[in-house]
C-alpha positions in Angstrom: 5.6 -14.2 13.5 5.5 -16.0 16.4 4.5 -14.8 20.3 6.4 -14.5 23.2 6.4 -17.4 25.8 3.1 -17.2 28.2 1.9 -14.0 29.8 0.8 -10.7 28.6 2.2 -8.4 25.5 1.1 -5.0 25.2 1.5 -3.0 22.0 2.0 0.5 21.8 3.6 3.9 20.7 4.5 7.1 22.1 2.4 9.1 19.5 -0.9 7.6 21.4 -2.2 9.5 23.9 -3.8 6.6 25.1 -0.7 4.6 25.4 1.4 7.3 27.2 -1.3 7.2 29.8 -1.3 3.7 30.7 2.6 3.1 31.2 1.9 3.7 34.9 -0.4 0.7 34.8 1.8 -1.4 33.0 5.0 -0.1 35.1 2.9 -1.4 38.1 1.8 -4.4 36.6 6.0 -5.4 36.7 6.0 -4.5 39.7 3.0 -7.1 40.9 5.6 -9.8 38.7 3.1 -10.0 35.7 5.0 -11.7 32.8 4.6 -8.8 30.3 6.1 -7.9 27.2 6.1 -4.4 25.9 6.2 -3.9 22.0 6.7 -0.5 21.0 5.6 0.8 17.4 7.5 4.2 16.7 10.1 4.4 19.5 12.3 1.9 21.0 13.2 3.9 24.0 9.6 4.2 24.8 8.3 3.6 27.5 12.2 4.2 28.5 12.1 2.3 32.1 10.1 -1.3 31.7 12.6 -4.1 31.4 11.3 -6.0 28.2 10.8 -3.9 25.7 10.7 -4.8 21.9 11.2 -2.6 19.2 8.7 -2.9 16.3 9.3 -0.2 14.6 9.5 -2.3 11.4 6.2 -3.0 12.1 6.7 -6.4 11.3 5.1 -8.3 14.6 2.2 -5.9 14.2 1.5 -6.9 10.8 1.4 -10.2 11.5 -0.4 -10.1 15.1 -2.8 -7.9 13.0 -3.2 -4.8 15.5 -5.3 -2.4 14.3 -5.4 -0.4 17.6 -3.1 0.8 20.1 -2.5 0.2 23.2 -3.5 -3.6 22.3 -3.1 -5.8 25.3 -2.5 -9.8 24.0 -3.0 -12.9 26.5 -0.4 -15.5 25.1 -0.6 -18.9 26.4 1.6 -21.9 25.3 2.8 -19.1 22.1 -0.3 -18.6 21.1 -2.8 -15.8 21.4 -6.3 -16.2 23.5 -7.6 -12.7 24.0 -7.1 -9.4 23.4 -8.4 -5.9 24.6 -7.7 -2.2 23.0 -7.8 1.1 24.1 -8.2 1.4 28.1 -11.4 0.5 30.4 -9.7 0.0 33.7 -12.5 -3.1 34.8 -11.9 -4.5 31.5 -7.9 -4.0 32.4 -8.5 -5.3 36.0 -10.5 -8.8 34.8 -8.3 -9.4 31.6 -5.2 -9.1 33.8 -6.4 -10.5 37.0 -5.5 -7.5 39.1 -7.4 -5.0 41.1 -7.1 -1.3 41.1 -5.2 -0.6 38.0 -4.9 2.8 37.5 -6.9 4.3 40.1 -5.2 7.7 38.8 -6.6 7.3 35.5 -10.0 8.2 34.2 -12.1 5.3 33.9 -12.1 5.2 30.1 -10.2 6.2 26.8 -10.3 4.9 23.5 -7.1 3.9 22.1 -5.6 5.2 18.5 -4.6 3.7 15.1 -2.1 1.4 15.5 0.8 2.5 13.1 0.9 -0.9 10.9 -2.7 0.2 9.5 -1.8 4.2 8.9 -2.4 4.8 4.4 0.3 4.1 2.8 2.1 2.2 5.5 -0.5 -1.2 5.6 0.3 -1.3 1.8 3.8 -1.8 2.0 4.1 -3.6 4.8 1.7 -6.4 2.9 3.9 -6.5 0.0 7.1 -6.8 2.5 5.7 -9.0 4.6 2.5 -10.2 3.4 1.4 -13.0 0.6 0.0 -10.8 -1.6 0.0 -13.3 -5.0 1.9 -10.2 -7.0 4.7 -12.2 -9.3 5.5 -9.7 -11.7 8.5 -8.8 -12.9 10.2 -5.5 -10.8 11.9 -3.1 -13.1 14.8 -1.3 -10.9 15.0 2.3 -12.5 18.6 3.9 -12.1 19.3 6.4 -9.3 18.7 8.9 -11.7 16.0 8.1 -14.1 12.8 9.9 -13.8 10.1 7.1 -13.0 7.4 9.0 -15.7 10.1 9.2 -18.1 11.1 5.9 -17.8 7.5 4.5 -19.1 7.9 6.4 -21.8 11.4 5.2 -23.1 10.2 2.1 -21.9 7.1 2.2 -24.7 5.1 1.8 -22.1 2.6 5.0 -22.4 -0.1 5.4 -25.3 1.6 9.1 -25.6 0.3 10.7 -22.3 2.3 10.2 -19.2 1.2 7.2 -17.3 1.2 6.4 -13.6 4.6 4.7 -12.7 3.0 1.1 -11.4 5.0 0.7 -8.3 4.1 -2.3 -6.3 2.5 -0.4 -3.8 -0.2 1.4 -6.1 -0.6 -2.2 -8.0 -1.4 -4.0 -4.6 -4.1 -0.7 -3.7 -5.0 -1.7 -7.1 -5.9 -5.4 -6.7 -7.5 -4.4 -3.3 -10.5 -3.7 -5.8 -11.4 -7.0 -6.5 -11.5 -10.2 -5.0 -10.4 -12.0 -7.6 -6.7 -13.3 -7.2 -4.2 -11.6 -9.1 -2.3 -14.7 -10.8 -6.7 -16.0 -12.1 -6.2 -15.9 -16.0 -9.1 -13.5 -17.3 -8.5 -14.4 -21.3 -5.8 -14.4 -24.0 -5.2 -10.8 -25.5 -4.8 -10.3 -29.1 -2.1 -10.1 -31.5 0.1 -12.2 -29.4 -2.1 -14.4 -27.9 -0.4 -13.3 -24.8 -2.3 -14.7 -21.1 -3.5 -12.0 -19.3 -4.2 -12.3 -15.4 -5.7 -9.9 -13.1 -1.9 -8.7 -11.8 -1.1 -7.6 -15.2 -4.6 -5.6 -15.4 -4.0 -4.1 -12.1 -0.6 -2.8 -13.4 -2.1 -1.1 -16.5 -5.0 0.2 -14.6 -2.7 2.0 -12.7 -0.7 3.3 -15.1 -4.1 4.5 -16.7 -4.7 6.2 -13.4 -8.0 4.3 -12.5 -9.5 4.3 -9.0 -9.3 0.2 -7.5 -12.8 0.9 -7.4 -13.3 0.6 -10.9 -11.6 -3.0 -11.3 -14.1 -4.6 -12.0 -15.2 -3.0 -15.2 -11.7 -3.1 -16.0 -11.6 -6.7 -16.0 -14.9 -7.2 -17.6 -13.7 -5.1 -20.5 -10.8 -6.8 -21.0 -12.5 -9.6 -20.8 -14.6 -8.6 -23.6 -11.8 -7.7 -25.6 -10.1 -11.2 -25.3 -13.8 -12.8 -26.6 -13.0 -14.4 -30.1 -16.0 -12.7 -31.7 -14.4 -9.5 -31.0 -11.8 -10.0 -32.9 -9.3 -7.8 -31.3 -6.5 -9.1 -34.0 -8.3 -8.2 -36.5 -9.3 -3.9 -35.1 -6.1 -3.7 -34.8 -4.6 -5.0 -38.4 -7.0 -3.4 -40.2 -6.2 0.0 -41.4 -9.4 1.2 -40.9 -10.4 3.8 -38.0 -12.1 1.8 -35.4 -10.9 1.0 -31.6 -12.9 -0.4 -28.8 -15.7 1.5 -27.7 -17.4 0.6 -24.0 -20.4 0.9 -22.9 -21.1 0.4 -19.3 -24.8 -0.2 -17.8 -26.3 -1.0 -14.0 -25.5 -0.2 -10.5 -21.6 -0.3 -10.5 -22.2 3.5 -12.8 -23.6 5.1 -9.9 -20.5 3.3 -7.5 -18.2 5.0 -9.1 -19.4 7.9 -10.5 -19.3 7.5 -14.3 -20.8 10.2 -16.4 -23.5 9.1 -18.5 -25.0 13.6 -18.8 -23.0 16.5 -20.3 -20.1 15.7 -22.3 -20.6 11.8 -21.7 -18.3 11.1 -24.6 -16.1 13.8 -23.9 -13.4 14.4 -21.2 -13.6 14.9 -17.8 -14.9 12.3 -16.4 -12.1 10.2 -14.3 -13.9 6.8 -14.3 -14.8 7.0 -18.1 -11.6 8.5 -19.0 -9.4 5.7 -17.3 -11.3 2.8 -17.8 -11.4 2.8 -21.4 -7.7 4.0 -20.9 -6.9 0.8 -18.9 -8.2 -1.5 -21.7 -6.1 0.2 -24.5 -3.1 -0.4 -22.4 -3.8 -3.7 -21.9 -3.9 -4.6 -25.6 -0.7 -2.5 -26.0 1.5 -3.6 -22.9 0.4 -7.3 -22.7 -1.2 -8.5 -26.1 1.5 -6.2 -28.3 -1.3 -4.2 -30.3 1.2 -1.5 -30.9 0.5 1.4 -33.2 2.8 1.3 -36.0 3.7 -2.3 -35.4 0.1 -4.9 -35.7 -2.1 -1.7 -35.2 -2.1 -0.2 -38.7 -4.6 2.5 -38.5 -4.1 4.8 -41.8 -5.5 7.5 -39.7 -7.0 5.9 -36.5 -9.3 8.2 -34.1 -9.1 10.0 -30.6 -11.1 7.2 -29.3 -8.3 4.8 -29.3 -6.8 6.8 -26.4 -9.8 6.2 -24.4 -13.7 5.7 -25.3 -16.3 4.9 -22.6 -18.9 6.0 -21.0 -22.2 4.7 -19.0 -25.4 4.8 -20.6 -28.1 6.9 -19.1 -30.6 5.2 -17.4 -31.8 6.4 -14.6 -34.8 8.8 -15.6 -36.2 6.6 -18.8 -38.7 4.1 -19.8 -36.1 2.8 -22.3 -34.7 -0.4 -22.1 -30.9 -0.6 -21.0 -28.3 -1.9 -23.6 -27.1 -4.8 -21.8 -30.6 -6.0 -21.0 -30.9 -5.5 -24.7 -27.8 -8.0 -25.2 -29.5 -10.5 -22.2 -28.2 -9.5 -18.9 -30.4 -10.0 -16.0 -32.1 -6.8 -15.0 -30.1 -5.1 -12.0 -27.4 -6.5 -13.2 -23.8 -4.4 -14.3 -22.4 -5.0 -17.3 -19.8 -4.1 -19.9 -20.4 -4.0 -23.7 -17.5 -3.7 -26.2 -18.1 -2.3 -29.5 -16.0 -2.1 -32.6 -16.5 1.7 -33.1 -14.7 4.8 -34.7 -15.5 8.5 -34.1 -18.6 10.3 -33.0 -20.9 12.2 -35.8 -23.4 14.2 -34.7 -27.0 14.6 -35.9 -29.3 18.1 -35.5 -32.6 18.2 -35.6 -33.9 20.9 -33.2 -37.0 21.2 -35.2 -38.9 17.4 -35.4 -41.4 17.5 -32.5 -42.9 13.6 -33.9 -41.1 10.6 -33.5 -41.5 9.7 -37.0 -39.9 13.2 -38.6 -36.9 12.2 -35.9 -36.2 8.8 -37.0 -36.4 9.9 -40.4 -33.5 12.6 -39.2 -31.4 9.4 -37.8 -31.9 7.3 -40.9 -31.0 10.0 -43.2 -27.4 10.3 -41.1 -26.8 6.2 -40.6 -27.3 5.9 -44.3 -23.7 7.5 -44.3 -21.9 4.9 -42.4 -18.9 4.2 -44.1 -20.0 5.4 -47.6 -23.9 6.3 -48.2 -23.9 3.2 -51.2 -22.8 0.7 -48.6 -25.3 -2.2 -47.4 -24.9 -4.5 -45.0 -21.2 -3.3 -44.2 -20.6 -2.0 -41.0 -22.2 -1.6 -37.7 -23.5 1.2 -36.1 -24.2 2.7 -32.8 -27.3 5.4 -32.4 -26.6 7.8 -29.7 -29.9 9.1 -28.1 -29.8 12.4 -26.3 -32.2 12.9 -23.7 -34.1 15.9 -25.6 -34.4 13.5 -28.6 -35.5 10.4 -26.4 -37.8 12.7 -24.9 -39.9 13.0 -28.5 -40.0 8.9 -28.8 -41.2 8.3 -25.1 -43.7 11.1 -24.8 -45.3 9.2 -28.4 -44.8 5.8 -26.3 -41.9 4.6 -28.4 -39.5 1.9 -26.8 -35.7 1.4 -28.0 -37.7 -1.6 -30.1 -40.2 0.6 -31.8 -37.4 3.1 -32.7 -35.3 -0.1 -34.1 -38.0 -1.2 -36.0 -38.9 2.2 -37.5 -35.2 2.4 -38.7 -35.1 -1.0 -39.7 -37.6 -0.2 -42.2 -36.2 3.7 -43.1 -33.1 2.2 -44.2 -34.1 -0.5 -46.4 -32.3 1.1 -49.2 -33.0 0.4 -53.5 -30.2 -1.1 -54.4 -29.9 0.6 -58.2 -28.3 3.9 -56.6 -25.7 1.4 -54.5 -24.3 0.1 -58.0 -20.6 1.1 -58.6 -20.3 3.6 -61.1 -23.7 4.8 -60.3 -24.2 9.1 -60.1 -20.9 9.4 -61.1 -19.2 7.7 -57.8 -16.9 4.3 -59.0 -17.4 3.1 -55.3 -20.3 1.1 -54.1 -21.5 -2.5 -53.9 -20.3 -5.3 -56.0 -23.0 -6.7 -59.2 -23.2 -10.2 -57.1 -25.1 -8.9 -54.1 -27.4 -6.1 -56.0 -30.3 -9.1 -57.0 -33.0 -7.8 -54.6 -35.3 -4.9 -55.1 -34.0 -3.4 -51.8 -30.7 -4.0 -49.6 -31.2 -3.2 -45.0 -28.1 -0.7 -44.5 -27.4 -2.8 -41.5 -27.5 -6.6 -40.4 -29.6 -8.5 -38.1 -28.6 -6.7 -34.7 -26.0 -4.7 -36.4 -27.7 -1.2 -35.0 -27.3 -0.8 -31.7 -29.3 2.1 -29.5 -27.5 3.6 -26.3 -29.3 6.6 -24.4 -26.8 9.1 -23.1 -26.0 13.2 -22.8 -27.0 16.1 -21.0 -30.8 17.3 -20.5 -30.3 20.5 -22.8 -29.4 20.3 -26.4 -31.1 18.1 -29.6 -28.4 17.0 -30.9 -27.4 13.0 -30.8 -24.9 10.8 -32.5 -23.4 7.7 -34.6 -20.5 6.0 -33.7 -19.4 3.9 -36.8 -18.3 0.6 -36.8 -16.2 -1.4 -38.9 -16.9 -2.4 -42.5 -15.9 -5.8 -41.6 -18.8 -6.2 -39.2 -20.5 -9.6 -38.1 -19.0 -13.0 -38.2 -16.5 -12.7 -40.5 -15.4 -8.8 -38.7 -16.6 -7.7 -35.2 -19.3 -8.4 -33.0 -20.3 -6.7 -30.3 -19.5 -8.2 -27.0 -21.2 -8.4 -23.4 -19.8 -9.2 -20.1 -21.4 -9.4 -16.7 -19.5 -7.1 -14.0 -18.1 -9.6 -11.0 -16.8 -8.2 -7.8 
């Protein structure tokens, strides 16, 4: 938008109380035949009596001269801006004009107000009408009629809980979470293979109802979930129970107020709750994972509504997950997990570490079916009562691994099909050695997390399809 000719343009509107008391000043600066220009925000009969007056109440010139104050007071020379001032300071008024004794009348000083361009909810649609915001999706025109949340649902939109309508005003707020562009591809999401940039995100975080401040966890799940070794095709076809499950360690917890205490894996958290919301939505909106259709979950589990949560690390000795997985200490990170429902374990009575783990290995000798080796992953859940007994006998997360690691070496004559009277159980080929691990090489992973009171912890499940040829758990570094 370009300036007036040389000379002065002052910007203002008649809901400042600033700018109501200088149009005396700029009345008499007319008068002393200053070439001035005055743009008015909110009113184009104010002020009613100066000759050149410009209605703005589009907004359009202040976007584009970017006035975040009013009055704002422009020097133009040749079309082009030099200087500006805001608010009133008569000697400031009296050198940036030229002029003596402006306003003698006036007090000496007043600060100006919020220009109306920059109000909430006024900036953001003025940058989509006027701005280059890098948005290029598609806009879907409901009918005069048609009820916006009902819409997403006929639209199949929704995972079966209203969603936020994504108009392109919350998407823009959205993207003002990141500073990555909005057209950067971030992978290729699973079943169809379908490109997925940070626009497209931004619209499902919405309809999630995420906070733009948690964007960037957004993105590094989805990012997660595009990996290859993930294998989102693959959660989905099966007709097993398992969904993404995220896990989210570092600083950016703490930013936006992620529960990683009481009821961590429960509801009522709004960053946990919508994040792992957002990512479900983006496998179902943009890569087509569509229960029913390519997600054929015989029974599926609450979790593939929504399952995250931070791990809780600010009051242990115990090593964080993601610097587990190699992330840089002080780092934030996201870690994806092939995972189904939680399973508690009690023990309120083991007061040694070793009576504990032998609680834990007794439970993850259940995963998927108690004759199963070598199967399925498996997430340990640590509760801060039961971490409590490991650190206070100087266990790490490593020691507590390793302890397991040799608790669930299990015989392999009771895994034999047909065996106690169950047909299920492992094949004749693989039951050679003496003993069988329950889990692969890095196939149990150990998160810290829940309230102070209450021994109770938890497995999450994973996929008897684990490892290379299934799921693997997945890591990405949070960027800004």
């Amino acid at each position: 938008m370009n300036y007036p000719s040389d000379g002065f343009v002052a910007v203002v509107k008649r809901d400042c109380p600033t700018c109501s008391m200088v149009v005396p000043v700029l009345r008499d600066l007319v008068n002393r035949q200053v070439s001035l220009i005055t743009v008015t925000q909110d009113d184009p009969t104010f002020p009613s009596d100066l000759p050149q007056v410009i209605d703005d109440t589009t907004l359009e010139r202040s976007f584009h001269w970017q006035i975040e104050t009013v009055p704002t007071v422009m020097k133009i020379k040749n079309g082009r801006e030099t200087d500006r001032i805001v608010g009133w300071h008569r000697q400031e008024w009296e050198t940036f004009m030229g002029q003596s004794d402006l306003g003698q009348e006036l007090i000496p000083m007043k600060p100006g107000c919020g220009a109306k361009n920059v109000e909430p909810g006024i900036a953001e649609e003025l940058a989509i009408l006027y701005g280059d915001t890098g948005m290029t999706a598609r806009h879907v025109r409901l009918g005069e009629f048609e009820d916006d949340i009902e819409a997403c649902f006929a639209r199949g939109w929704s995972d079966g809980l209203p969603v936020v309508p994504p108009t392109a005003v919350r998407v823009y707020r959205m993207l003002q979470g990141t500073t990555r562009r909005p057209d950067e591809i971030i992978g290729v999401m699973p079943p169809n293979l379908a490109p997925v940039n940070v626009e497209k995100v931004a619209v499902n975080a919405v309809m999630a109802g995420c906070k733009p401040e948690y964007m960037p966890v957004v993105l590094a799940a989805v990012e997660a979930a595009c990996e290859d070794p993930f294998n989102m095709h693959g959660i989905l076809a099966t007709t097993y129970h398992v969904g993404p499950v995220v896990v989210v360690n570092g600083p950016v917890t703490e930013r936006i107020n992620m529960n990683s205490g009481i009821n961590a894996l429960g509801q009522g958290n709004r960053a946990n709750a919508t994040i792992g919301r957002a990512l479900q939505l983006v496998v179902r909106n943009v890569g087509g994972g569509v229960p029913g259709e390519i997600d054929r979950a015989a029974q599926g589990n609450p979790g593939k509504y929504t399952f995250c949560f931070a791990e809780r690390e600010h009051d242990t000795e115990w090593e964080p997950l993601a610097a587990q997985l190699g992330v840089e200490s002080g780092k934030s990170a996201v870690t994806l997990f092939c995972g189904s429902g939680v399973y508690p374990i009690m023990d309120q009575i083991s007061r040694t570490p070793e009576s504990l783990a032998r609680s834990f290995a007794m439970t993850l000798r259940t995963v998927c079916h108690a004759k199963y080796a070598i199967v399925a992953d498996a997430m340990l859940a640590v509760s801060p009562e039961h971490t409590r007994v490991f650190e206070q006998a100087g266990w790490s997360k490593q020691r507590l691994l390793q302890e397991l690691e040799q608790l669930l070496l299990m015989p392999t004559a009771p895994l034999a099909r047909g065996v106690d009277g169950n047909d299920e159980g492992m094949p004749d080929f693989v039951l050679g050695a003496p003993a069988l691990p329950k889990f692969r090489p890095g196939g149990l992973l150990i998160v810290r997390v829940g309230g102070n009171a209450g021994m109770f912890s938890s497995v999450i499940a994973g996929w008897p399809a684990s490892g290379a040829t299934g799921s693997v758990p997945v890591t990405r570094e949070v960027r800004s």
